[in-house]
KEPA-467745 format. One record per atom (N, C-alpha, C, O): residue in one letter; x, y, z. Coordinates in steps of 0.1 Angstrom, whole numbers, plus 5000, padded with zeros to 4 digits. Atoms other than C-alpha are relative to their C-alpha. Example, Ala and Ser with C-alpha at 12.3 -4.5 7.8 and 13.67 -1.06 7.14 Angstrom:
2
A500949885000
A512349555078
A500950125000
A501950125007
S499149895000
S513749895071
S499250115008
S499750225009
***
This chain:
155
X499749875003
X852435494660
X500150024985
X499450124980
X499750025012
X853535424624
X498650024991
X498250114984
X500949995006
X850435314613
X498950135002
X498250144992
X500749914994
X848435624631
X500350094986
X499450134978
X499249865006
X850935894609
X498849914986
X497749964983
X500250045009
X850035634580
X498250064998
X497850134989
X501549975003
X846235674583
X499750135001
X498750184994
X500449834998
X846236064594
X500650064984
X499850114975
X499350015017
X848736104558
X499349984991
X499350054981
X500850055012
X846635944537
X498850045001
X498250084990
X501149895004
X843536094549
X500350174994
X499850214983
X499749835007
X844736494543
X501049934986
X502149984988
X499350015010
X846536354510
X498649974990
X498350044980
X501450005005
X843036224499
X499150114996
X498750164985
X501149864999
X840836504511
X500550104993
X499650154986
X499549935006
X843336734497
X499850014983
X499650124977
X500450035013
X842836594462
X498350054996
X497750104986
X501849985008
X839036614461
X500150175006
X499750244997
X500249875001
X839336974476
X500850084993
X500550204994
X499949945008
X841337094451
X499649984986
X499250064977
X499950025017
X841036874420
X498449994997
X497850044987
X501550035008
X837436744420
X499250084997
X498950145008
X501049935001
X834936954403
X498850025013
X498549925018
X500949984986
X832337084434
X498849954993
X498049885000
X501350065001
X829536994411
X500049835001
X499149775007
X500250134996
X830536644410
X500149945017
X499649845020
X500050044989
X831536624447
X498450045005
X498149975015
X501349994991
X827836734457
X498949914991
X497749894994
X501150125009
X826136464428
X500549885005
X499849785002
X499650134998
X827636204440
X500549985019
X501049885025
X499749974985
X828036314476
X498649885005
X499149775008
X501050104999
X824836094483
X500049865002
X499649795011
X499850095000
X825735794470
X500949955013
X500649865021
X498750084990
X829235774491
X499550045013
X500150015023
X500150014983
X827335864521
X499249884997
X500149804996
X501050085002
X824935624515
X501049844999
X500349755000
X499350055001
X827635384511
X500949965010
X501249845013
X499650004987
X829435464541
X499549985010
X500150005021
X500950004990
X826735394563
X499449895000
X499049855011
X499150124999
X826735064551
X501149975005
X501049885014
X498750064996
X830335024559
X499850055016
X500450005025
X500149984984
X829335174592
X499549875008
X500049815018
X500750084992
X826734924599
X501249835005
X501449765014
X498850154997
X829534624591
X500350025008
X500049965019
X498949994983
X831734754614
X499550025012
X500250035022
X500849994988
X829234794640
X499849834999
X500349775009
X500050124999
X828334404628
X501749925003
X501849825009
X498850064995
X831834304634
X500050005012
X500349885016
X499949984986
X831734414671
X499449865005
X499849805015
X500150155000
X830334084670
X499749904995
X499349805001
X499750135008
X830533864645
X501749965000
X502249854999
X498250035000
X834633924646
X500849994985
X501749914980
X499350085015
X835533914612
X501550094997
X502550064991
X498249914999
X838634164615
X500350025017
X499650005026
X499349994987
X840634234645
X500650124999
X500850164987
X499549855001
X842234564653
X501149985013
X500749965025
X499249934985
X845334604680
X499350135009
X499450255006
X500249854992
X843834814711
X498349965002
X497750055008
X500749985002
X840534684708
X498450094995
X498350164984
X501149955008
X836834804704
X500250164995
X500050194983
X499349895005
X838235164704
X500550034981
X500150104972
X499249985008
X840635124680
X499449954991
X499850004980
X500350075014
X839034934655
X498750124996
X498750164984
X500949895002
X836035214657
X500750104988
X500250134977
X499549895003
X838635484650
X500649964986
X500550034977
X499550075012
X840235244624
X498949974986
X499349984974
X501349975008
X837135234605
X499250084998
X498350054990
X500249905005
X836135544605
X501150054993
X500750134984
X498949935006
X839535654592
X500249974988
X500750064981
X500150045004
X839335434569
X498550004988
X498749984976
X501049985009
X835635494553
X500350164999
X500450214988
X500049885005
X835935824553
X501350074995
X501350184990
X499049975009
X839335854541
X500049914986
X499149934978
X500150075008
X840135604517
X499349944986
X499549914975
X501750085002
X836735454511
X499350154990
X499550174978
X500449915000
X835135754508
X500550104988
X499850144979
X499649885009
X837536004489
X500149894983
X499749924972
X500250055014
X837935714462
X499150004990
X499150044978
X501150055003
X834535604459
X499750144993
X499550124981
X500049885009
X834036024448
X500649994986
X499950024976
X499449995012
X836835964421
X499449924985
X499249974974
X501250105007
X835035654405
X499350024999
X498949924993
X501149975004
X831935784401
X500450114989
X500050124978
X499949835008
X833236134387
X500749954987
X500650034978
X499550035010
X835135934361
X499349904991
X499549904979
X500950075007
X832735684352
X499149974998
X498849904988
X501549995006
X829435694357
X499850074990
X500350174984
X500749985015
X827135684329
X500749924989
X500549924976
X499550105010
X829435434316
X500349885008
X501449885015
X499850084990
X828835104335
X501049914997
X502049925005
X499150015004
X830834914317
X501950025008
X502649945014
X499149954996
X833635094327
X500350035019
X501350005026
X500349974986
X832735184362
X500249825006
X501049805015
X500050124999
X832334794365
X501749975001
X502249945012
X498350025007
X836534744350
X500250055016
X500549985025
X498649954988
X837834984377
X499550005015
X500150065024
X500350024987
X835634874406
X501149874999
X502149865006
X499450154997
X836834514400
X501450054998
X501949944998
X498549965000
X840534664397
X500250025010
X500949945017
X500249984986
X839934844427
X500249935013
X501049965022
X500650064988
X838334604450
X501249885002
X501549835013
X499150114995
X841034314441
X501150045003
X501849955009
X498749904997
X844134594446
X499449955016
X500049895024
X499749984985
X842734614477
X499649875008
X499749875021
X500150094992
X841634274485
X501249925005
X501649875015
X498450104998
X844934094479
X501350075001
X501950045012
X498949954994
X848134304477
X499750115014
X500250085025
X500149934988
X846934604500
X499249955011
X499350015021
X500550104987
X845134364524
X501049935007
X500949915019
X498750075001
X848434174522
X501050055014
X501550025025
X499349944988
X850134444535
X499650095011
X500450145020
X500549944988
X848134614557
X499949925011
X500349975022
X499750104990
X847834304577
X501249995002
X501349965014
X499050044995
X851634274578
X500350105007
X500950075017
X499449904995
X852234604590
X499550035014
X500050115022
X500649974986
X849734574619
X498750095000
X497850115009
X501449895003
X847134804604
X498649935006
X497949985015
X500850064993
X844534544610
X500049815000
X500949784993
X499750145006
X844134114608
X498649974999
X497850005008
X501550055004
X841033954590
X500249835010
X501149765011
X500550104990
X839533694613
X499449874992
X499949764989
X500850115005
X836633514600
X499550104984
X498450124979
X500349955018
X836933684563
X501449964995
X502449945001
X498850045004
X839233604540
X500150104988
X499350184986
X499949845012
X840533844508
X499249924991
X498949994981
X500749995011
X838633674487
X498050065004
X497150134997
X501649934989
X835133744513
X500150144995
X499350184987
X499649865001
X836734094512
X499850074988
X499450194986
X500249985013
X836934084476
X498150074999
X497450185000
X502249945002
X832834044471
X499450065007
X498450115002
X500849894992
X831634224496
X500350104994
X499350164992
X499849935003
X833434494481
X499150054985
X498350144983
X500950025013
X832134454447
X499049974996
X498749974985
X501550045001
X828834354454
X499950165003
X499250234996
X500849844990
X828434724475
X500650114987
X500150224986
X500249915014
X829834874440
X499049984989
X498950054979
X501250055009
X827034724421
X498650095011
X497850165005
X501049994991
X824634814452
X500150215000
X499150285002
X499349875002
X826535184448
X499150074985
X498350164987
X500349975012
X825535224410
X498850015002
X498350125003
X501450014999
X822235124415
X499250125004
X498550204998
X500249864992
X821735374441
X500050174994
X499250264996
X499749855008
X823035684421
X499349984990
X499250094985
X500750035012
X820835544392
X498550045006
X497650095000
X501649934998
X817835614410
X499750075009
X498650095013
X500149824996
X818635924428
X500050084987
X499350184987
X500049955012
X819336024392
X498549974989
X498350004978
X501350035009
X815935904379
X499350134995
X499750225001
X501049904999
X813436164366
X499050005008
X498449895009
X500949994986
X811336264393
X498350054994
X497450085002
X501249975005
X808236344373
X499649834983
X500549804976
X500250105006
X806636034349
X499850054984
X499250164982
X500049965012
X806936074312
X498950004994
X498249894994
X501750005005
X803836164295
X499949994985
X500650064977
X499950025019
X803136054258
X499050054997
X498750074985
***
């Protein structure tokens, strides 16, 4: 039950931020990328159903629901923030993915597993780690050539 409030809280605390604070033009420029991102994280979690690499209390259900709550809260409203703050400066965008991805590979993995949220199987935080940060490199890329010019430069 705990963790339920915890995941429904943090989504409307999320969402709430990008619907008031984020600029609308950046939420629809970058709206692309984080789907495009999430649909990756969909397919994992569809690959997990049987490779096993996380575990969820309640089964296939719950881990569904846990992962969607999860990309599209969390995942999702961040991945907006990070772009809107630092694309066009990779550099930088690089700094606070890897800040990011190890916050959440090791302390908040830490305790999400203690609290029952979910338990990594056949991954470990550091697996969790690069996958993470490989799919923010694979992210950048992506928005870099939706952002291309669409017409070839003529000399």
């Amino acid at each position: 039950m705990a963790v339920n409030i915890f995941r429904i809280g943090n989504a409307i605390i999320l969402w709430a931020m990008i619907i008031f604070f984020l600029p609308k033009r950046s939420f629809k420029r970058y709206l692309p990328v984080t789907l495009f991102t999430s649909c990756i994280l969909l397919i994992e979690t569809l690959l997990n159903l049987i490779f096993k690499w996380w575990k969820v209390k309640g089964g296939t259900k719950f881990i569904i629901f846990d992962d969607l709550a999860f990309i599209f809260g969390p995942f999702f409203t961040i991945n907006l923030w990070i772009f809107h703050f630092t694309y066009g400066k990779f550099s930088l965008y690089a700094l606070t993915n890897l800040v990011m991805d190890l916050l959440f590979a090791f302390p908040l993995n830490a305790l999400f597993q203690r609290i029952g949220h979910y338990k990594l199987k056949k991954l470990n935080s550091f697996g969790l780690f690069l996958t993470y940060y490989a799919l923010s490199f694979l992210n950048y890329g992506f928005q870099k050539f939706l952002e291309k010019p669409n017409s070839p430069e003529t000399h």
